[in-house]
N, C-alpha and C positions, 0 to 999 in steps of 0.2 A: 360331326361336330368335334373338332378339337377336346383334350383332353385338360382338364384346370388341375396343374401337382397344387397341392395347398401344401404348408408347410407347417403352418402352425392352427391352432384354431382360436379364436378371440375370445376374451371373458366373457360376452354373452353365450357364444355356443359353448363352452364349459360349462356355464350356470345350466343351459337347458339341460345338458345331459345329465348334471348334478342332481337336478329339481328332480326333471321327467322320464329318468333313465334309459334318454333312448337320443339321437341324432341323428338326422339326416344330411349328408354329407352336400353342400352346392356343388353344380354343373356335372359334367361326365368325367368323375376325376380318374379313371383310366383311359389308359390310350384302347381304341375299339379295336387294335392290331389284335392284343396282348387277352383282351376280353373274348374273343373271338375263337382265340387257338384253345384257352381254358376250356370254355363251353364244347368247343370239336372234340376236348378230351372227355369230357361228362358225357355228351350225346355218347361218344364210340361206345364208353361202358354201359352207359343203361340202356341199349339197344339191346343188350344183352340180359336183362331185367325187367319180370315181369312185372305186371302192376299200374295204376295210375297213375301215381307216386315213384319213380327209382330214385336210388338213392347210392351214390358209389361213396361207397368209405374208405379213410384212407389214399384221398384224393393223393397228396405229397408223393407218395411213394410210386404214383402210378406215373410221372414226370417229376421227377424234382428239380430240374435244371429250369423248366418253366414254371411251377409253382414257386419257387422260389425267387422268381420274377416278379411275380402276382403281391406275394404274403411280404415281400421287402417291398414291394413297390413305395417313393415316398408320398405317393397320393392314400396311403394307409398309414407309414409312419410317421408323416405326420403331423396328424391330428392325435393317430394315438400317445403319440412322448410328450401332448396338452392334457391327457387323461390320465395316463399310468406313470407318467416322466419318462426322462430320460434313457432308462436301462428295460427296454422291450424283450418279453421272447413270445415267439409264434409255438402255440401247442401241440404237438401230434396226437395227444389222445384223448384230447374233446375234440368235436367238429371234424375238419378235416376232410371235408363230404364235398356232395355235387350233390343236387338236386333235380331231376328233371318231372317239372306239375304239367300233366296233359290233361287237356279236355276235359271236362265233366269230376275233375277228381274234387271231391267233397269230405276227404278225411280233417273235419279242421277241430283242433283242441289246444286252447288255451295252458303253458307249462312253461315253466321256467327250466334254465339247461342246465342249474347247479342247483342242489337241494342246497345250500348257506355257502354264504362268502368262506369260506377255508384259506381258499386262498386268493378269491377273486375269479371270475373273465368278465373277457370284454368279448361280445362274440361280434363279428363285423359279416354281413353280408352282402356279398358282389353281384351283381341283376348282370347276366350275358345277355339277357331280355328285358325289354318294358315289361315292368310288375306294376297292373294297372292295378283298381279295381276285380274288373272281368276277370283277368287272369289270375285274379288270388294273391294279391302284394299282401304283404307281412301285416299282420294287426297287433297292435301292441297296446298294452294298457298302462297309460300314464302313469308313472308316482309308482307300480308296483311293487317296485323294486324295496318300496318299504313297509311291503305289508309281511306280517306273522311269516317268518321261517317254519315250516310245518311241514310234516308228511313222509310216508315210506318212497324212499325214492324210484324211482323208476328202474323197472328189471333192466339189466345191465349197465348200471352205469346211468348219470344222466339227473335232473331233476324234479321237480315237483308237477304231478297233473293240477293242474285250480281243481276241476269240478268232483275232486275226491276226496275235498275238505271243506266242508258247513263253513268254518270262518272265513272263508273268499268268496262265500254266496254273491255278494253285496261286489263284489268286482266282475262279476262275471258278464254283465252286459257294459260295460265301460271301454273294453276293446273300439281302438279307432284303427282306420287301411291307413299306412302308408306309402303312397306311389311312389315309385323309383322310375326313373330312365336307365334305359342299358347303358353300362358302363358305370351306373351311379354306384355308391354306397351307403347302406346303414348299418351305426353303431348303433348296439345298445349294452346296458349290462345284463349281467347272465342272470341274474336273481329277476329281472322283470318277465310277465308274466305275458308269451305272445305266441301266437300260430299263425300257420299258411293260412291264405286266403282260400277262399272255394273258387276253382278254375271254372265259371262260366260261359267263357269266351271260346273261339275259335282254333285259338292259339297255344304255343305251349309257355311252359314261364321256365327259364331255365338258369340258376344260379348257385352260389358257391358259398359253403357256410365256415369261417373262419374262427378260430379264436384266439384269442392275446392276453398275458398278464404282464405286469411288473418282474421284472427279472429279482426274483426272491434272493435279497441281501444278505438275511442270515442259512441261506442252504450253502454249506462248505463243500459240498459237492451234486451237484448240478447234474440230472440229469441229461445227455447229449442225445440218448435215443427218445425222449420224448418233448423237445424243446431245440428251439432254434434260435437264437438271438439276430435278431431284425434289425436292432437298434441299440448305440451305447454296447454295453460291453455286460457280463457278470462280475461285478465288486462283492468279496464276500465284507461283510461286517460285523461279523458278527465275535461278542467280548469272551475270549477263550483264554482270558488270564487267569494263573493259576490263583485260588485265594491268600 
């Protein structure tokens, strides 16, 4: 199936992602070339990685001339320059992973990937594989995004467990699956509360976990080893006159 670039995305799909912090992106909005070569590069590594679950971090660096195919692509920017505006950067040091879910993996826990909005993400991820059901597609819990900032964050880096905080009790069965087709995409925000599915199925689920903010206006000096500008430019604006 052909590949749908979207450019923009419409006031409804804004609202949803506003309301329910999460979107699902229409049709196969990468091309299956570009989706293809990605995942050859996540299988090569975590053939090399034990476990149910691998996980190569650091994806960018391990290709950058094709990742950067992928994270610019405008079937990602955009919808995101409808969510963050105009001035995008792609982040190196959240996400930046590959993912490969085999067979029988069951590790699944609900968590959010930024203990509070600081600065924002948007984490975007790309399905190399149908994420059925069976195979464990992403669950996410509506509306999370607005519940109680809370909790000791996650050892290295990272955000909130749900089930190690009493006041998320009441969220914890409210998790819905979202199915993706290969080559699809889901947004969500980083503060909403979601985990991998349990791989029941035959098959493996193999995908790419991104993330994006707003190109931060008042930072005068911009990090270049941990941000990439995708879209728009860095405007600083920030009022440095003297009193």
């Amino acid at each position: 199936m052909p590949s749908t670039v979207l450019s923009a995305l419409t006031e409804q799909q804004v609202r949803h992602f506003r309301d329910l912090g999460y979107l699902r992106l229409p049709g196969p909005g990468l091309p299956r070339d570009l989706v293809e070569e990605v995942a050859g590069v996540v299988r090569a590594r975590a053939a090399l990685l034990p476990g149910g679950q691998a996980k190569v971090y650091r994806l960018y660096e391990h290709d950058r001339a094709l990742m950067y195919r992928l994270v610019a692509h405008p079937s990602l920017t955009g919808p995101l320059t409808s969510l963050l505006g105009p001035n995008v950067v792609y982040v190196l040091n959240r996400h930046n992973q590959g993912s490969l879910n085999a067979p029988d993996f069951q590790d699944v826990r609900l968590h959010r990937d930024i203990l509070q909005p600081t600065r924002g993400l948007l984490t975007a991820v790309v399905y190399c594989e149908d994420a059925t059901v069976e195979t464990g597609c992403t669950w996410i819990v509506p509306g999370s995004h607005r519940a109680p900032y809370v909790g000791v964050p996650q050892p290295d880096g990272g955000g909130t467990w749900m089930d190690e905080h009493p006041v998320l009790a009441d969220l914890a069965d409210q998790a819905v699956p979202v199915p993706v087709p290969a080559g699809g995409i889901l947004l969500f925000d980083g503060t909403v509360f979601h985990t991998v599915g349990r791989n029941t199925g035959g098959a493996t689920r193999t995908s790419v976990v991104l993330g994006y903010r707003s190109a931060d206006e008042l930072d005068a000096r911009p990090d270049p080893d941990r941000q990439i500008v995708v879209a728009g430019a860095h405007l600083y604006r920030g009022n440095d006159r003297p009193s």
